[in-house]
MARBA-3410 file (N, C-alpha, C, O; in Angstrom, 1 decimal):
232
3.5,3.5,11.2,2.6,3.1,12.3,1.8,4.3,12.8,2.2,5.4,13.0 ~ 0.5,3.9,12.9,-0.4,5.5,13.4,-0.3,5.3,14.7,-1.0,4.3,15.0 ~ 0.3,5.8,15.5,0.4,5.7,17.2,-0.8,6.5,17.9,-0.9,6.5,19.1 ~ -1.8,7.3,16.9,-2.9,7.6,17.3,-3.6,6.7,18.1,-4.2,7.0,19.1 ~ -3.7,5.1,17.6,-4.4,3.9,18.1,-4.0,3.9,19.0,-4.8,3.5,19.8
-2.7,4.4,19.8,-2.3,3.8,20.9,-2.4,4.7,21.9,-2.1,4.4,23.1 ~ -2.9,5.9,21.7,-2.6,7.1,22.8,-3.4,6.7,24.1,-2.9,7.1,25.2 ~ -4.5,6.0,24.0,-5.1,5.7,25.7,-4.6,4.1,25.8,-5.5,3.2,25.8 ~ -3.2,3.9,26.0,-2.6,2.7,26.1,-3.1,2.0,27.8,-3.7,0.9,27.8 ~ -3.0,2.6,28.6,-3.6,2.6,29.5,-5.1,2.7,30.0,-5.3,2.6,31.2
-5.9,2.8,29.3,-6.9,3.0,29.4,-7.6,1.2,29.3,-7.0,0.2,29.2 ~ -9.4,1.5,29.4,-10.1,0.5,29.1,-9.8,-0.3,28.3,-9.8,0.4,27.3 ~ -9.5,-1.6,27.8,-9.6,-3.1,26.9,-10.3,-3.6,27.2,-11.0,-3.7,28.2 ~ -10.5,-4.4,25.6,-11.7,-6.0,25.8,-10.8,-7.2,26.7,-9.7,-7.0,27.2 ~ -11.5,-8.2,26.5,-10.1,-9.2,27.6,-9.1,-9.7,26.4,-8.1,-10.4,26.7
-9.2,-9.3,25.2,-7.8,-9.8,24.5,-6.7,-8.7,25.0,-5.6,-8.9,25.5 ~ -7.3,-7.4,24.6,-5.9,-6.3,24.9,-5.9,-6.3,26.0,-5.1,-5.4,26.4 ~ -6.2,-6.8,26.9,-5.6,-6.5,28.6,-4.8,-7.3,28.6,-3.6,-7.0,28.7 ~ -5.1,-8.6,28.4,-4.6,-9.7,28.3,-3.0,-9.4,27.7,-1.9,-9.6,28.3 ~ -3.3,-9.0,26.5,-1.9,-8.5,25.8,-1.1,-7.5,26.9,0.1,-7.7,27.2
-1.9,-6.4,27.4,-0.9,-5.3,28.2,-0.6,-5.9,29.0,0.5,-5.5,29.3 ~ -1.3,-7.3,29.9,-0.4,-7.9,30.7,0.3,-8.9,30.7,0.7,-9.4,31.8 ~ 0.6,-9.4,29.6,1.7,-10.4,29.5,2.6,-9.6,28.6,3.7,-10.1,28.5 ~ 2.4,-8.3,27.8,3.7,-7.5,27.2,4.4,-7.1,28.5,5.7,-7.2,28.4 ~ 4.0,-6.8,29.2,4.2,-5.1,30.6,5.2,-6.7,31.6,6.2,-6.3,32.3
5.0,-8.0,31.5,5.4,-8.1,32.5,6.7,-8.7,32.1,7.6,-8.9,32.9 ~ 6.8,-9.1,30.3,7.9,-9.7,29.8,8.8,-8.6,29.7,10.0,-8.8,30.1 ~ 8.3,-7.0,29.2,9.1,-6.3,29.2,9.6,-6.1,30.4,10.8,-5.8,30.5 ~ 8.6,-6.1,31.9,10.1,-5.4,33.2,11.0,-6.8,33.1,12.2,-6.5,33.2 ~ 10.7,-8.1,32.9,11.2,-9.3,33.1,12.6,-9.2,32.3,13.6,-9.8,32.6
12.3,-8.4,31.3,13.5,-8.4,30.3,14.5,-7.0,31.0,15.7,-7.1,31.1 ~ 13.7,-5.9,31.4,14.8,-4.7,31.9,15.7,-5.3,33.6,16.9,-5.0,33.9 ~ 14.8,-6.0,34.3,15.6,-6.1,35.6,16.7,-7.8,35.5,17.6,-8.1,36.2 ~ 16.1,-8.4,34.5,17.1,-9.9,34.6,18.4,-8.8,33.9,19.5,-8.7,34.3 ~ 17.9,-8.0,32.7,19.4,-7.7,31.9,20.2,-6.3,33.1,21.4,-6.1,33.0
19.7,-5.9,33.7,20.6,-4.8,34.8,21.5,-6.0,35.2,22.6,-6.2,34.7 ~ 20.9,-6.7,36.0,21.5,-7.8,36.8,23.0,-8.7,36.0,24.1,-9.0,36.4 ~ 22.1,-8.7,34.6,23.3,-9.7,34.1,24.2,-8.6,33.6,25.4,-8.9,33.3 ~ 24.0,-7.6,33.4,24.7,-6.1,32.7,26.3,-6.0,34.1,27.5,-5.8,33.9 ~ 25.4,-6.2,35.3,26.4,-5.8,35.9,27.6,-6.7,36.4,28.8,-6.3,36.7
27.1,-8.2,36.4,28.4,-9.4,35.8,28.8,-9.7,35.0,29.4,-10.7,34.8 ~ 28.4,-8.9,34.0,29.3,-8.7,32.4,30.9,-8.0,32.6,32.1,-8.4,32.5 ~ 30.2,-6.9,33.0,31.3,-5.9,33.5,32.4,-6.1,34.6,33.6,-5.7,34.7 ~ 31.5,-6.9,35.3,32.5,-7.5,36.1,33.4,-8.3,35.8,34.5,-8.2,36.1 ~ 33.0,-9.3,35.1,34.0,-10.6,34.3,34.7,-10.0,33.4,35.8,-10.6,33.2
34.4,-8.6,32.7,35.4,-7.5,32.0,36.8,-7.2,33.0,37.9,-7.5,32.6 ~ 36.4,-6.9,33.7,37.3,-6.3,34.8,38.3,-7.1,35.7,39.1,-6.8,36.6 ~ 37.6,-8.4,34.8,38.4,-9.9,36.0,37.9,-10.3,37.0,38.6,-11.0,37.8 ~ 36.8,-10.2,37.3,36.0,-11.2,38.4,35.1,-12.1,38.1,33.9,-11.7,38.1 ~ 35.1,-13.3,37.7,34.7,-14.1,36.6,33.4,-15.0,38.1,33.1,-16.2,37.8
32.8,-14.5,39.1,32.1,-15.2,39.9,30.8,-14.8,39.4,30.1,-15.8,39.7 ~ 30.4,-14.2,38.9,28.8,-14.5,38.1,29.0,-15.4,37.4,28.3,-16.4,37.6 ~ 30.2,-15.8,36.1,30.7,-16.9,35.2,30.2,-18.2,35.7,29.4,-18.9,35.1 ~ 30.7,-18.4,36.9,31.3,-19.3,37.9,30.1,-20.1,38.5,30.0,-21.3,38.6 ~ 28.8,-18.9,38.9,27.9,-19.4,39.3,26.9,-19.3,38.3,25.9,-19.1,39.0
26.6,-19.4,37.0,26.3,-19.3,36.0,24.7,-18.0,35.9,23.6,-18.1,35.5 ~ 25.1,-17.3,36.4,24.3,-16.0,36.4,24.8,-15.1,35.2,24.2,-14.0,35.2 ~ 25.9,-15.4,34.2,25.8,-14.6,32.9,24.7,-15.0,32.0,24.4,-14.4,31.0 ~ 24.0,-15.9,32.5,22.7,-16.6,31.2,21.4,-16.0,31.3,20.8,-15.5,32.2 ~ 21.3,-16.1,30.2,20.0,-15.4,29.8,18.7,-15.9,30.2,17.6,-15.4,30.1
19.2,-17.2,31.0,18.2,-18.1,31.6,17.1,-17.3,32.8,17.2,-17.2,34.1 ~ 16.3,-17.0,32.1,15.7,-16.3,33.1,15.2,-17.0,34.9,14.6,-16.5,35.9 ~ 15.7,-18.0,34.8,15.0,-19.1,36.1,16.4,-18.4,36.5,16.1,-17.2,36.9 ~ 17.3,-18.5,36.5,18.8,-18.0,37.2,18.6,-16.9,38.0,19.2,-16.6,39.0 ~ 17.8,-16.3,37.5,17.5,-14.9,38.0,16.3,-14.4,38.7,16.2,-13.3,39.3
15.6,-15.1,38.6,14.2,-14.7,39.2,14.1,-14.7,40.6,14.2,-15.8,41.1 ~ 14.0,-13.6,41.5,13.7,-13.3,42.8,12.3,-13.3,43.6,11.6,-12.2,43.6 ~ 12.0,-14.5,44.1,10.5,-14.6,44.8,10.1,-13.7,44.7,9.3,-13.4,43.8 ~ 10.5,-12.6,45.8,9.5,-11.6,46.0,9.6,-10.8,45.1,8.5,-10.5,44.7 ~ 10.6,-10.3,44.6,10.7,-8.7,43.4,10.8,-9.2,42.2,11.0,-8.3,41.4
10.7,-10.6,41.5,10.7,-10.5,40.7,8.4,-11.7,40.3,7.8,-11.7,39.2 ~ 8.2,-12.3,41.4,7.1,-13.0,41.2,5.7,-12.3,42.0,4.6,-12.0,41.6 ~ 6.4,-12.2,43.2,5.3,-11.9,44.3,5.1,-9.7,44.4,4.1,-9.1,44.7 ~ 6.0,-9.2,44.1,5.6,-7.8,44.1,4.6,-7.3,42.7,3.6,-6.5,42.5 ~ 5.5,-8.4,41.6,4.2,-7.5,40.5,3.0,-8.0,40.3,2.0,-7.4,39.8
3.2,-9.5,40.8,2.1,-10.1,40.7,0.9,-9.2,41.9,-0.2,-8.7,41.5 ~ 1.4,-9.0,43.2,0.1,-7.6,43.9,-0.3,-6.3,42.9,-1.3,-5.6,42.9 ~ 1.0,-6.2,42.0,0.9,-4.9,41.9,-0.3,-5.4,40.3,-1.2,-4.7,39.9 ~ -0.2,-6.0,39.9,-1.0,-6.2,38.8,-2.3,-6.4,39.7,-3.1,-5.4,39.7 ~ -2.7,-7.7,40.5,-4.0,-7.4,40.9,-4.6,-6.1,41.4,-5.7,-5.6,41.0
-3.6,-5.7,42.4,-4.6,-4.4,42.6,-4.6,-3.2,41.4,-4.9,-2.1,41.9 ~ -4.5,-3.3,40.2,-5.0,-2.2,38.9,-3.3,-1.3,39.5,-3.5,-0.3,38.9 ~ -2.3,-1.2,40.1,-1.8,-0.4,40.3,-0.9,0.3,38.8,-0.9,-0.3,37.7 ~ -0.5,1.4,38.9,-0.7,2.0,37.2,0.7,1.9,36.6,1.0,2.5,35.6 ~ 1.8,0.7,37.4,2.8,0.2,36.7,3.1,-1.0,37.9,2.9,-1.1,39.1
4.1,-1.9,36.6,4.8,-2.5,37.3,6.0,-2.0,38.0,6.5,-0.9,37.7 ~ 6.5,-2.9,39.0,7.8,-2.7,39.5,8.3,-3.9,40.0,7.5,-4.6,40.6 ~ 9.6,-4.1,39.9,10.0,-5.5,40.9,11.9,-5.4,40.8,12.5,-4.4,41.0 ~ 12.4,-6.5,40.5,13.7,-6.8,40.7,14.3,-7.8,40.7,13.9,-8.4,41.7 ~ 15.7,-8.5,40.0,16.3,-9.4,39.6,16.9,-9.7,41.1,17.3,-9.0,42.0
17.0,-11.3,41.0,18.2,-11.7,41.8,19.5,-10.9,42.0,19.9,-10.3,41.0 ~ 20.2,-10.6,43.0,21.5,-9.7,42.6,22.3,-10.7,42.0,22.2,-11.9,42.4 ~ 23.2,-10.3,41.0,24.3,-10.9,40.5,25.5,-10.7,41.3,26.1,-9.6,41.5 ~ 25.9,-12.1,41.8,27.4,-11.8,42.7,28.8,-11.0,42.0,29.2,-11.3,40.9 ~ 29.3,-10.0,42.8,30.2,-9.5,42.0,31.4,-9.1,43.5,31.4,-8.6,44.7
32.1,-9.6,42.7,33.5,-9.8,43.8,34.0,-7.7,43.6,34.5,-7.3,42.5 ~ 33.9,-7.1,44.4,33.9,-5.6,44.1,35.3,-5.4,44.7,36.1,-4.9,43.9 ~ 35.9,-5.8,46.0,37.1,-5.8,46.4,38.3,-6.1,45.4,39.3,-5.3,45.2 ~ 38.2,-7.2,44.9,38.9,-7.9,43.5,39.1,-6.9,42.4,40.2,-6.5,42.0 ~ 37.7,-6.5,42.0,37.6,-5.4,41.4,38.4,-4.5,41.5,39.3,-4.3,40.7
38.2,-3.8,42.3,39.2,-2.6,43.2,40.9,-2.8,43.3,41.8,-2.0,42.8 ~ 41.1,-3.5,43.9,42.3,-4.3,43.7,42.9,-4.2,42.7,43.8,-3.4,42.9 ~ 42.7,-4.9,41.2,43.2,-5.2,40.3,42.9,-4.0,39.3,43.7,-3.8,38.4 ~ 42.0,-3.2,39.4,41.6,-2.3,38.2,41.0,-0.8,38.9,40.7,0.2,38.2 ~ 41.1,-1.0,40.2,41.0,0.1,40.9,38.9,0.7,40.7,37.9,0.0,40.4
39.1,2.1,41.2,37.6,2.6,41.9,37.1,2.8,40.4,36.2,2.0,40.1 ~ 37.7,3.7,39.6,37.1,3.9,38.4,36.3,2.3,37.3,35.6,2.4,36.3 ~ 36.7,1.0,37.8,36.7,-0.2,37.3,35.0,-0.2,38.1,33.8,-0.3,37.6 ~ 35.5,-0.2,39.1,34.1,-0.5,40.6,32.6,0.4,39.9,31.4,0.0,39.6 ~ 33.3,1.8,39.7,31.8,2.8,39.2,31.2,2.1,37.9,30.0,2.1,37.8
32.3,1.6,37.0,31.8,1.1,35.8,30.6,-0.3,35.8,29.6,-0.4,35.1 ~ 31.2,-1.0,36.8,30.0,-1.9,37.3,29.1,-1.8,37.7,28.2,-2.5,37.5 ~ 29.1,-0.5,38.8,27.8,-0.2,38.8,26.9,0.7,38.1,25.7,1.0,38.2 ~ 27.9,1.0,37.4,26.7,2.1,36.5,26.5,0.9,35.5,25.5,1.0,34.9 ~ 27.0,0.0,35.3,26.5,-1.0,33.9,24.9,-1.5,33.6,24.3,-1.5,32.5
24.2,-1.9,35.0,22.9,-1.9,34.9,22.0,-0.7,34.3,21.5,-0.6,33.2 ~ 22.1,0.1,35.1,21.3,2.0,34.5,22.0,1.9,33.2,21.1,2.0,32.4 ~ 22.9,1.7,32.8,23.3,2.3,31.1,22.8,1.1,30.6,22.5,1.4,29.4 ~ 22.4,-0.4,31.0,21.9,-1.0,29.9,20.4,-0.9,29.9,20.0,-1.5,28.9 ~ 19.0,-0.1,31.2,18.1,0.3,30.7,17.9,1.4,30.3,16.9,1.7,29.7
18.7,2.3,30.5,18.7,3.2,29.5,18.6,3.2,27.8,17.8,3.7,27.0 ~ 20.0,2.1,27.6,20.0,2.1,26.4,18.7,1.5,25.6,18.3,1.9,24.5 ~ 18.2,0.5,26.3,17.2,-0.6,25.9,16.2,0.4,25.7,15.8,0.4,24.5 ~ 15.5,1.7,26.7,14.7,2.4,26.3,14.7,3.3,25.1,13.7,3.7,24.4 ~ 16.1,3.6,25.1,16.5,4.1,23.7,15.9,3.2,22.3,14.9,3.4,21.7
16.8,2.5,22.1,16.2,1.5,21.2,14.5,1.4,21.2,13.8,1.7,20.3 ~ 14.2,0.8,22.3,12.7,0.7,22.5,12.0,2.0,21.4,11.4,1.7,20.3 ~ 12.1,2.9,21.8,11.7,4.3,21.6,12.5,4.3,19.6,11.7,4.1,18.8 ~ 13.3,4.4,19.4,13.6,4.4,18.0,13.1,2.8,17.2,13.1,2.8,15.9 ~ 12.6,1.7,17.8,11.9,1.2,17.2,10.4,1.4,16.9,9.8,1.1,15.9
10.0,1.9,18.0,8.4,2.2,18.1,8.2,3.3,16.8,7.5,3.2,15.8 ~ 9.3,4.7,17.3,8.9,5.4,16.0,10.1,5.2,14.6,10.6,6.1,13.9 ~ 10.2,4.3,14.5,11.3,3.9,12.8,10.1,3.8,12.0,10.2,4.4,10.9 ~ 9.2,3.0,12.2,8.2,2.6,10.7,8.3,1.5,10.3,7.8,1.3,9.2 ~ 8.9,0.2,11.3,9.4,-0.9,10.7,8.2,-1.8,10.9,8.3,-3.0,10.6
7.4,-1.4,11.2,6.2,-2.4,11.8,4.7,-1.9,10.9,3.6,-2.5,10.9 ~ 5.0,-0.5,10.1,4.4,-0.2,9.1,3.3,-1.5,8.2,2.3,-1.2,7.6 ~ 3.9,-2.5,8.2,3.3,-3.1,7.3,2.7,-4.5,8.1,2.0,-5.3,7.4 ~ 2.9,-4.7,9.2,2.1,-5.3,10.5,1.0,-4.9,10.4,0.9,-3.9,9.8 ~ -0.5,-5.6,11.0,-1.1,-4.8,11.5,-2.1,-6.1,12.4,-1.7,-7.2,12.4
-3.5,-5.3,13.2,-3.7,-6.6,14.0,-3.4,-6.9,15.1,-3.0,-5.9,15.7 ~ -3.3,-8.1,15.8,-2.8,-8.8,17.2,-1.6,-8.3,17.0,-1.2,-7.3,17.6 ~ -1.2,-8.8,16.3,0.9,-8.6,16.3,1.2,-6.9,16.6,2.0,-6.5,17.4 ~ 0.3,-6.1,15.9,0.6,-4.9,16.0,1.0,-4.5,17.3,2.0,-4.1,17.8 ~ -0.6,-5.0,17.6,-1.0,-4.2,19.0,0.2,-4.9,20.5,0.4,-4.3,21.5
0.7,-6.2,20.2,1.2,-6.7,21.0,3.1,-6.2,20.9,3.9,-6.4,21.9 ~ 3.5,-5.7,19.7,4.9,-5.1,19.4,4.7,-3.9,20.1,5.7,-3.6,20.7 ~ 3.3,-2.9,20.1,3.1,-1.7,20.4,3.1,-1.6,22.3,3.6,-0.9,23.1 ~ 2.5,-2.5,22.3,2.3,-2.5,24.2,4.0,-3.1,24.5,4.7,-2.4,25.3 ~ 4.5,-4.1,23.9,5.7,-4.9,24.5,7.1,-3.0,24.4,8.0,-2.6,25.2
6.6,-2.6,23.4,7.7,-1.6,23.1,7.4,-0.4,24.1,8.3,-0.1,24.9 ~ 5.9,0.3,24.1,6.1,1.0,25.2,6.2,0.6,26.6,6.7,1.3,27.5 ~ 5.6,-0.9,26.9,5.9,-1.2,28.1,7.5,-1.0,28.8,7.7,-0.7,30.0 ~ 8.6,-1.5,27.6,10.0,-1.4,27.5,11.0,0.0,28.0,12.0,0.1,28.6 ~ 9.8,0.9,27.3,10.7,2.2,27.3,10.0,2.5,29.4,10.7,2.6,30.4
8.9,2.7,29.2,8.5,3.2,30.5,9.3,2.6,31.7,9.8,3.4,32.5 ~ 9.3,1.1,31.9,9.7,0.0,32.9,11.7,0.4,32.7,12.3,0.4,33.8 ~ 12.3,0.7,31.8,13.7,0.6,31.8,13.3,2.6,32.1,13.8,2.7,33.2 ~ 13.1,3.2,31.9,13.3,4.8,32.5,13.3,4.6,34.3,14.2,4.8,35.1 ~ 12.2,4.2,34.5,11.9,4.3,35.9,13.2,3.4,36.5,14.0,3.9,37.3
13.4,1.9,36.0,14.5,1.6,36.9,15.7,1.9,36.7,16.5,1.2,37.3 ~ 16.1,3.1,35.6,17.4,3.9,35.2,17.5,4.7,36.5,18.2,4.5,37.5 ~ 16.5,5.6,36.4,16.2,6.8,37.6,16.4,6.4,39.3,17.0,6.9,40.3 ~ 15.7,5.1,39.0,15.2,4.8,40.7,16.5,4.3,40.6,17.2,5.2,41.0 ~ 17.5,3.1,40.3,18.9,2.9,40.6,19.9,3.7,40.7,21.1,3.3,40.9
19.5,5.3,40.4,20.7,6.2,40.6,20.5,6.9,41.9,21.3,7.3,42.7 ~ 19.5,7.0,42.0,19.2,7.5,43.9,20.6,7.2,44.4,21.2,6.2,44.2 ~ 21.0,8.1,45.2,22.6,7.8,45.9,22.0,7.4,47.3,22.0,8.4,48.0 ~ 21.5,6.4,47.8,21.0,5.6,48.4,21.2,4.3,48.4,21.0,3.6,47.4 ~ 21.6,4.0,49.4,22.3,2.7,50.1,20.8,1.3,49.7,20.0,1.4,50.7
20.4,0.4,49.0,22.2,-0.8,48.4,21.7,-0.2,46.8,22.2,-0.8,45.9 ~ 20.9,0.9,46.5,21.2,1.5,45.0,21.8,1.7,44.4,22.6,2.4,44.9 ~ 22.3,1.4,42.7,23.6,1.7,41.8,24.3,3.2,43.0,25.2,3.1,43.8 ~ 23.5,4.4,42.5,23.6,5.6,42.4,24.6,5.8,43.6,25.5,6.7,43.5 ~ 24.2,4.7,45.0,24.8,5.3,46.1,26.3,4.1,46.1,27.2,4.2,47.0
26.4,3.5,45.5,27.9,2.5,45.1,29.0,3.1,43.9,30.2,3.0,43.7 ~ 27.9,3.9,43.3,29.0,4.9,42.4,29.3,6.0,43.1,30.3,6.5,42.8 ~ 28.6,6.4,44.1,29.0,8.0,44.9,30.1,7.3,45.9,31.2,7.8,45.9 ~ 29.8,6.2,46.7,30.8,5.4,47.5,32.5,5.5,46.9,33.5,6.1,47.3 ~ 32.2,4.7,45.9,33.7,4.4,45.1,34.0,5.7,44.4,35.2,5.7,44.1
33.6,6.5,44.2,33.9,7.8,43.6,34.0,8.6,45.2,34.8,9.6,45.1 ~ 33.7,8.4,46.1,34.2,9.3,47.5,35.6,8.4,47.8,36.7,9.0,47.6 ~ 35.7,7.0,48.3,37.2,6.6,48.1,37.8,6.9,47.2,38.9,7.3,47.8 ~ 38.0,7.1,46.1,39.0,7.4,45.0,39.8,8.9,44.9,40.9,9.3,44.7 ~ 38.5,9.5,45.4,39.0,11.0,46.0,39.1,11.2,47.5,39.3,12.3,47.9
39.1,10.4,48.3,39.6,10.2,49.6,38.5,11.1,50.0,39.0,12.1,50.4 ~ 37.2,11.2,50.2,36.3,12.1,50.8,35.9,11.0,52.1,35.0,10.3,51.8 ~ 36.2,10.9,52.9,36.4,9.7,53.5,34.8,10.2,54.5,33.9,9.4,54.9 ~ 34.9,11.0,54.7,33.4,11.5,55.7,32.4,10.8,55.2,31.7,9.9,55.6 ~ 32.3,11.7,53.4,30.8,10.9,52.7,30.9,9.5,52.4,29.9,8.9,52.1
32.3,8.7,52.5,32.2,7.4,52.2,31.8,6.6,53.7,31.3,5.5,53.8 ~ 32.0,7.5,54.7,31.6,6.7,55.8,30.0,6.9,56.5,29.3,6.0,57.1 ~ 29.7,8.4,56.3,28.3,8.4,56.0,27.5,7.3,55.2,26.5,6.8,55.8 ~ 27.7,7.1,54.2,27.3,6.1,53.1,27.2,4.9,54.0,26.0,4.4,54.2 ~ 28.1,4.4,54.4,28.4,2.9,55.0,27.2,2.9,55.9,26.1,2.3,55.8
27.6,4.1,57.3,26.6,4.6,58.3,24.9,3.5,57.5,24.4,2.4,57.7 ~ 24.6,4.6,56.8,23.2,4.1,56.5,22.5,3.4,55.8,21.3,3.4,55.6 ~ 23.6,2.5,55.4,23.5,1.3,54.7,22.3,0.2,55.5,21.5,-0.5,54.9 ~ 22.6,0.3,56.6,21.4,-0.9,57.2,20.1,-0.5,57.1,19.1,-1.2,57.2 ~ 20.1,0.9,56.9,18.7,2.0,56.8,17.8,2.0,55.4,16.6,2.1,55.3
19.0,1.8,54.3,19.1,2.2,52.7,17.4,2.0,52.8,16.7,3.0,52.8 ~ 16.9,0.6,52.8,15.8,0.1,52.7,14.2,0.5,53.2,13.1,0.3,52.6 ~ 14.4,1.3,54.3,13.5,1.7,55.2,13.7,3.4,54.3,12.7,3.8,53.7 ~ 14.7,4.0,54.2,14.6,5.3,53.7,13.8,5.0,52.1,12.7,5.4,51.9 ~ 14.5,4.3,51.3,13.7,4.3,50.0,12.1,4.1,50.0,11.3,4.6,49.1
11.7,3.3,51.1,10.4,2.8,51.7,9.5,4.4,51.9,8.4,4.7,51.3 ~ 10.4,5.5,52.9,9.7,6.5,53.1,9.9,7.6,52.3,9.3,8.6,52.6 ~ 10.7,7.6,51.3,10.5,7.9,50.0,9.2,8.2,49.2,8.5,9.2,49.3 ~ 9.1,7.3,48.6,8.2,6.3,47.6,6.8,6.7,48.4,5.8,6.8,47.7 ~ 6.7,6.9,49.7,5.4,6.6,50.1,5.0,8.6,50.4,3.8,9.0,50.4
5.8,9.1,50.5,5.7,10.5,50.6,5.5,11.2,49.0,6.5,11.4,48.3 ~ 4.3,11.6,48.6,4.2,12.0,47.4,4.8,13.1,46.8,5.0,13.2,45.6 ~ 5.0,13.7,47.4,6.1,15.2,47.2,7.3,14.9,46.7,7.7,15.3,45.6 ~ 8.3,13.9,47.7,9.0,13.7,47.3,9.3,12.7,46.2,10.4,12.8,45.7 ~ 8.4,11.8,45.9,8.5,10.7,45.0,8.2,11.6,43.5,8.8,11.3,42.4
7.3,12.5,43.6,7.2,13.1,42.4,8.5,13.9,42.4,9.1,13.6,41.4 ~ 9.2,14.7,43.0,10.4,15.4,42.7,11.2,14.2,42.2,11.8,14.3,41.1 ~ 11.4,13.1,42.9,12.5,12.3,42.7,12.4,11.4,41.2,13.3,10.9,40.7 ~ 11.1,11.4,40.8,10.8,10.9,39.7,11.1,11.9,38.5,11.6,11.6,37.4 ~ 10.7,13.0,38.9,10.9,14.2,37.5,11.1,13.9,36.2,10.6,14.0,35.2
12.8,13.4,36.9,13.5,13.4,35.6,13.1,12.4,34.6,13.3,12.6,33.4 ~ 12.4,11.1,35.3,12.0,10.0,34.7,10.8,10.4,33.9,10.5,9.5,33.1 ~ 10.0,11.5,34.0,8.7,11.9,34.0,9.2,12.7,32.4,8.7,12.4,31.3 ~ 10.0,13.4,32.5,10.6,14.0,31.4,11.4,13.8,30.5,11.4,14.5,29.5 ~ 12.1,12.7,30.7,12.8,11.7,29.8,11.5,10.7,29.2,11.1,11.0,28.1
10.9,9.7,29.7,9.4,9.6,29.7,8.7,10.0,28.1,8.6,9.4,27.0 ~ 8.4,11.1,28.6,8.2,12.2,27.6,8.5,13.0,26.4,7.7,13.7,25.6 ~ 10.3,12.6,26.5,11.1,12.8,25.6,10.3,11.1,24.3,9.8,11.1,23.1 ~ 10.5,10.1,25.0,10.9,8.9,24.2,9.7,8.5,23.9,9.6,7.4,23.3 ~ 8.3,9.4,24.3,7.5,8.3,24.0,6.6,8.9,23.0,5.6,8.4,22.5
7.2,10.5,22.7,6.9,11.6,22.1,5.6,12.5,22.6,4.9,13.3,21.9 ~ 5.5,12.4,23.4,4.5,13.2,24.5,4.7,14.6,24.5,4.1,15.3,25.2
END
């Protein structure tokens, strides 16, 4: 595949390739935030909490999962106003975490929550070793161009919500694995700080994101991994 064609991916289209970048860009976040969600009642029903099972949120059925606002109404703004990616978010998947705890203890609890981040990570992995394997070599055309956008759309949309779910920040993967990893080691201050600003979690990630200094430090790593996968 000459990925030369693709280097101003972002750039100007006629209305078929736009067309294409926007219905690839939105199947692909559609595909990274329903699978975190169902990633992390997998693990759970691993561990013996069978309540995603139960309310049938293991399915791939995307209606099961779809959240008005983060998953219809945020990208849908963020697409009209030209903004320079998507972003949004899956229904939560119910997960019985006490049970968890209980029966299989803290190290069981971290596993569920890190399950979402490790499954867009890996997805961008993949993503990224399909784009450059050569398998699409003999493609060319609509199909090309639409494997080429759905693939980078894949890698970019699963880095950013690897990164942004590890923030140790209240209701974030990142800040549920530092929680259960402070009970397990009895750090009992940072587990109660954590709780503390839990009603906040929302409002801080908000003043985050909107502060550019720090949104670019906090992105970095995503910026560089990014980079790594897309061969930049």
């Amino acid at each position: 595949m000459d990925f030369s064609y693709f280097s101003h991916f972002f750039d100007s289209f006629d209305s078929v390739e736009k067309s294409l970048q926007i219905c690839t860009s939105v199947c692909a976040l559609l595909v990274g935030i329903i699978g975190h969600e169902i990633m992390h009642g997998l693990v759970a029903y691993h561990y013996g909490d069978d309540t995603a099972k139960r309310e049938g949120r293991l399915s791939i059925n995307p209606i099961k999962h779809i959240d008005l606002l983060g998953s219809v109404i945020l990208p849908a703004i963020l697409l009209f106003t030209n903004a320079p990616f998507l972003f949004g978010w899956a229904k939560p998947v119910p997960v019985n975490i006490p049970l968890i705890i209980a029966h299989r203890g803290y190290g069981a609890a971290c596993g569920v929550a890190l399950a979402g981040v490790s499954y867009n990570l890996a997805l961008a992995l993949l993503a990224s070793l399909l784009l450059f394997s050569g398998v699409f070599d003999e493609i060319d055309g609509i199909l090309l161009l639409s494997i080429a956008f759905f693939l980078i759309a894949t890698i970019k949309y699963n880095v950013i919500l690897c990164v942004f779910n590890l923030l140790p920040i209240p209701p974030l993967d990142g800040s549920q694995v530092l929680l259960f990893g402070a009970l397990k080691f009895r750090l009992i201050s940072l587990a109660r700080f954590l709780q503390t600003i839990a009603p906040f979690g929302m409002f801080i990630i908000i003043g985050i994101l909107f502060v550019p200094y720090l949104a670019n430090v906090i992105f970095y790593p995503a910026k560089i991994l990014l980079m790594f996968l897309l061969g930049g």
